[in-house]
C-alpha positions in Angstrom: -40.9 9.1 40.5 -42.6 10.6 43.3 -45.7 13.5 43.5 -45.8 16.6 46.2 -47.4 15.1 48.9 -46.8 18.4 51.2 -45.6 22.0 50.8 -42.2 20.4 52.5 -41.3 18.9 49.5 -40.8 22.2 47.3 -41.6 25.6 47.3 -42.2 27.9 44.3 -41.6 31.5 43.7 -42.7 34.1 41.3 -39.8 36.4 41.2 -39.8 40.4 40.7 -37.6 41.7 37.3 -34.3 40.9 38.6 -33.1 42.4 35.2 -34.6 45.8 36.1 -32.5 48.6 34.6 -32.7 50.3 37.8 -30.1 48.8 41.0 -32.2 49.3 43.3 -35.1 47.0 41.9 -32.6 44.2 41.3 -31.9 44.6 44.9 -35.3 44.8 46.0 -35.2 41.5 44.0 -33.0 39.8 45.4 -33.7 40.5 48.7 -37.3 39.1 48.1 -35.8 36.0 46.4 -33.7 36.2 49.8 -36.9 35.8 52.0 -38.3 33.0 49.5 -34.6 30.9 49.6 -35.1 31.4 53.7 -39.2 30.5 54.3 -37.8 27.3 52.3 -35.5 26.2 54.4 -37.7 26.9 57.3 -40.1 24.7 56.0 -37.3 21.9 55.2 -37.7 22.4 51.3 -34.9 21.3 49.2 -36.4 22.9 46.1 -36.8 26.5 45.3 -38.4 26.8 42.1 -38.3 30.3 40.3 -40.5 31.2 37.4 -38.6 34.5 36.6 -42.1 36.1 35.3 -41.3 39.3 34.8 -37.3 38.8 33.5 -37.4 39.8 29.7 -38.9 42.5 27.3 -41.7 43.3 25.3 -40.3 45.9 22.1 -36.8 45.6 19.7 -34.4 47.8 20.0 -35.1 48.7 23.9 -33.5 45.9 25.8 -29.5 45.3 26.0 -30.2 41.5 25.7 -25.8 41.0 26.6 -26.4 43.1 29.6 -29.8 41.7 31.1 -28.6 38.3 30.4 -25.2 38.6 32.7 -27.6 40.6 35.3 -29.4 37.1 35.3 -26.1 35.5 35.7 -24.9 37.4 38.3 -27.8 37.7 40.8 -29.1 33.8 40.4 -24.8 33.1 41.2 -25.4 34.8 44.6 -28.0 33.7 45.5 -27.3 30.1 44.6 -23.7 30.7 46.2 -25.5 32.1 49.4 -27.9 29.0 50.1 -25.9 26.3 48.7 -28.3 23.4 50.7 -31.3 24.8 48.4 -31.8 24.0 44.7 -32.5 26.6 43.1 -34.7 25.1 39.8 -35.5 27.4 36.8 -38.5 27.2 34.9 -39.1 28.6 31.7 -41.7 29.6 29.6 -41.4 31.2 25.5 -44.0 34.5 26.8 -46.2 36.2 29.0 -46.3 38.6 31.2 -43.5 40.2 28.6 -43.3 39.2 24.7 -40.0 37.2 24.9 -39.1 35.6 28.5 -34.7 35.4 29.3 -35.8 31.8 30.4 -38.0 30.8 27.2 -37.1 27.4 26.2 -34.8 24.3 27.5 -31.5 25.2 25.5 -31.4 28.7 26.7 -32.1 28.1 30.1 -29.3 25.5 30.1 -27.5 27.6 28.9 -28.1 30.0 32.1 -28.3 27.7 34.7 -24.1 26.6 33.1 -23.6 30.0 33.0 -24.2 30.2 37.2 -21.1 27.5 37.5 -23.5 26.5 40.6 -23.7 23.2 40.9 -27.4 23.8 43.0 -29.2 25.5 40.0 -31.0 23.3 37.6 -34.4 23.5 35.5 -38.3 22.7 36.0 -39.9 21.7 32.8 -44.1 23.1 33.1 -45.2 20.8 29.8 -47.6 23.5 29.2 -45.1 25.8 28.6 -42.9 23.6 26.7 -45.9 22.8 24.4 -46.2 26.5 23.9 -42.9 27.1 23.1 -43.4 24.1 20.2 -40.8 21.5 22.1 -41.4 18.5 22.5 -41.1 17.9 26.5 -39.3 14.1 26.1 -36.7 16.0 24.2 -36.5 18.3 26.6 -35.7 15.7 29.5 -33.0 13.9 27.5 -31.2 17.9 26.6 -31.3 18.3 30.5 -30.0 14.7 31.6 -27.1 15.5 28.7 -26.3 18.7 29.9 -25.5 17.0 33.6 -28.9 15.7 35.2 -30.1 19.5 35.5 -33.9 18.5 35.2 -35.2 19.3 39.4 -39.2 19.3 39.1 -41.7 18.4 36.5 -45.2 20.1 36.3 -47.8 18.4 34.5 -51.2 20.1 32.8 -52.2 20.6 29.0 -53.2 22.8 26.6 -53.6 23.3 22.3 -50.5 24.9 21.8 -50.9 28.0 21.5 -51.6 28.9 25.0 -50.7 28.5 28.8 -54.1 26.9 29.1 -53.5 24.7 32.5 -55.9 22.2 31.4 -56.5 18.8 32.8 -53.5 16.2 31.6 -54.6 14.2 28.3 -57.8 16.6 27.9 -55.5 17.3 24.5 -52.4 15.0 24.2 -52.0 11.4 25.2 -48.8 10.0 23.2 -46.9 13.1 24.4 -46.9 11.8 28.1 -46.1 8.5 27.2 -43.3 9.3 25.6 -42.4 11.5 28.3 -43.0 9.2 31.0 -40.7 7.0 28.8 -37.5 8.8 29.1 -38.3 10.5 32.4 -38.1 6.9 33.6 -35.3 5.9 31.0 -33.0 9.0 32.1 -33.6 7.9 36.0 -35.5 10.7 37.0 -36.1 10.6 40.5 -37.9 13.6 41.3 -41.5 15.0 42.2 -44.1 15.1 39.5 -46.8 18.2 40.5 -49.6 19.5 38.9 -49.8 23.1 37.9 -53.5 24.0 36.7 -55.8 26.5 36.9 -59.5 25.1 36.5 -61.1 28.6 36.7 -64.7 26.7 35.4 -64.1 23.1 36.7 -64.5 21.6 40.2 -60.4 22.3 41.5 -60.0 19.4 43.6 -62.0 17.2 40.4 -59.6 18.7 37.9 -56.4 18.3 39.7 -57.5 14.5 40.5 -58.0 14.0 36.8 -54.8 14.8 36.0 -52.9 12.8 38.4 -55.3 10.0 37.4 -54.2 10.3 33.7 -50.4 10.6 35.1 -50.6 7.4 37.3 -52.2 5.8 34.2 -49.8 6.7 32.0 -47.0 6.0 34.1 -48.3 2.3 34.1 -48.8 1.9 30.3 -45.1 2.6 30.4 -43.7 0.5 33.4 -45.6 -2.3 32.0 -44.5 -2.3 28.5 -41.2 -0.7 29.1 -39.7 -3.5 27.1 -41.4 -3.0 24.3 -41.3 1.1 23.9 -37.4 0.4 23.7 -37.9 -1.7 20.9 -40.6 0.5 19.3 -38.1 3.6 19.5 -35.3 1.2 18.3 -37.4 0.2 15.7 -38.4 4.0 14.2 -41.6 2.5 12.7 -44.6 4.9 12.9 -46.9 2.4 12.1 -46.0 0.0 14.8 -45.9 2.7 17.2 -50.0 3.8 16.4 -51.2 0.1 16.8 -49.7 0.0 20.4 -51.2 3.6 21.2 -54.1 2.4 20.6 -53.4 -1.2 21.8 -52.9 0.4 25.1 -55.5 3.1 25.4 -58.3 1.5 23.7 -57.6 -2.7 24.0 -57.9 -3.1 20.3 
């Protein structure tokens, strides 16, 4: 696996409602996500990644869910259709800015990146978003490799649960990443690990070094034991699996 070394390597966008009731704000829309696709491939990216932020709805009985849905469809087809050397890779997110987000969890954006019949539209997993949407992320990885190697980017932070927190990686969770590291590397994920925080009270460049730290860590507990994490999974044995967390985080 690799990590962003420069903004060449991807480029992210936070889109405008591209479900807006209104045409003309779904044009405005795509015409900004227009601009983004372009600035990308001026700057040689080869991945466009789109949290559709403001795509959903906050109060029942207001939103034609059918109809927003095949907006969604419709305007990520053309514009996947229109810059076919770009991938175009969806992440999602359960809330926030709107109660309940069209891309809120890995099954349903599947299911709208198979609905786009493009073949350059796949999914970012944000593990802080998966962790607030109750998933757990090495699930995730494995749904996204079975549903036709869809997973693009990975961004790596933390938080309790209950929150977008952006915290420094294993400030909360530990196993979680090792498992994830586990079948990123068992599904032959080949693509950029980034870090997506925001330390509002922490020194940034610190925090952010942290977190690839931890990563980089993590990623070693697994390469070197890779052998025996297959086992432990084949063997389904809770109990074996604590003694080598703590085997290989603590030495005893």
């Amino acid at each position: 696996m690799k990590y962003r070394k420069s903004p060449a390597a991807l480029c992210d966008c936070l889109s405008s409602p591209i479900t807006h009731s209104d045409v003309k704000i779904r044009q405005q829309s795509l015409d900004y996500l227009r601009k983004m696709a372009e600035i990308a491939l001026e700057m040689n990216c080869k991945i466009l990644n789109m949290w559709m932020v403001q795509d959903g709805y906050d109060y029942l009985l207001t939103t034609d869910y059918n109809q927003k849905r095949q907006w969604l469809c419709e305007y990520t087809t053309i514009l996947a259709q229109e810059f076919p050397s770009l991938k175009f890779a969806l992440e999602y997110k359960p809330k926030e800015p709107r109660n309940f987000s069209f891309h809120a969890r890995m099954s349903d954006t599947i299911l709208a990146v198979k609905e786009t019949n493009c073949p350059n539209v796949g999914i970012t997993i944000d593990t802080g978003h998966g962790f607030a949407a109750g998933e757990n992320i090495a699930e995730s990885v494995v749904l996204a490799k079975r549903a036709g190697n869809l997973l693009y980017h990975m961004h790596f932070n933390d938080n309790h649960g209950i929150w977008d927190d952006d915290m420094i990686v294993a400030s909360v969770h530990s196993t979680i990443y090792i498992d994830l590291l586990y079948w990123l590397r068992k599904t032959g994920y080949d693509g950029f690990l980034s870090m997506d925080q925001y330390p509002y009270r922490e020194d940034a460049v610190d925090a952010i070094s942290e977190s690839i730290l931890w990563v980089k860590r993590f990623e070693e507990i697994v390469k070197e034991n890779f052998a025996e994490l297959d086992e432990l999974v084949k063997l389904n044995d809770a109990v074996s699996t604590s003694r080598f967390m703590r085997k290989v985080l603590f030495g005893k």
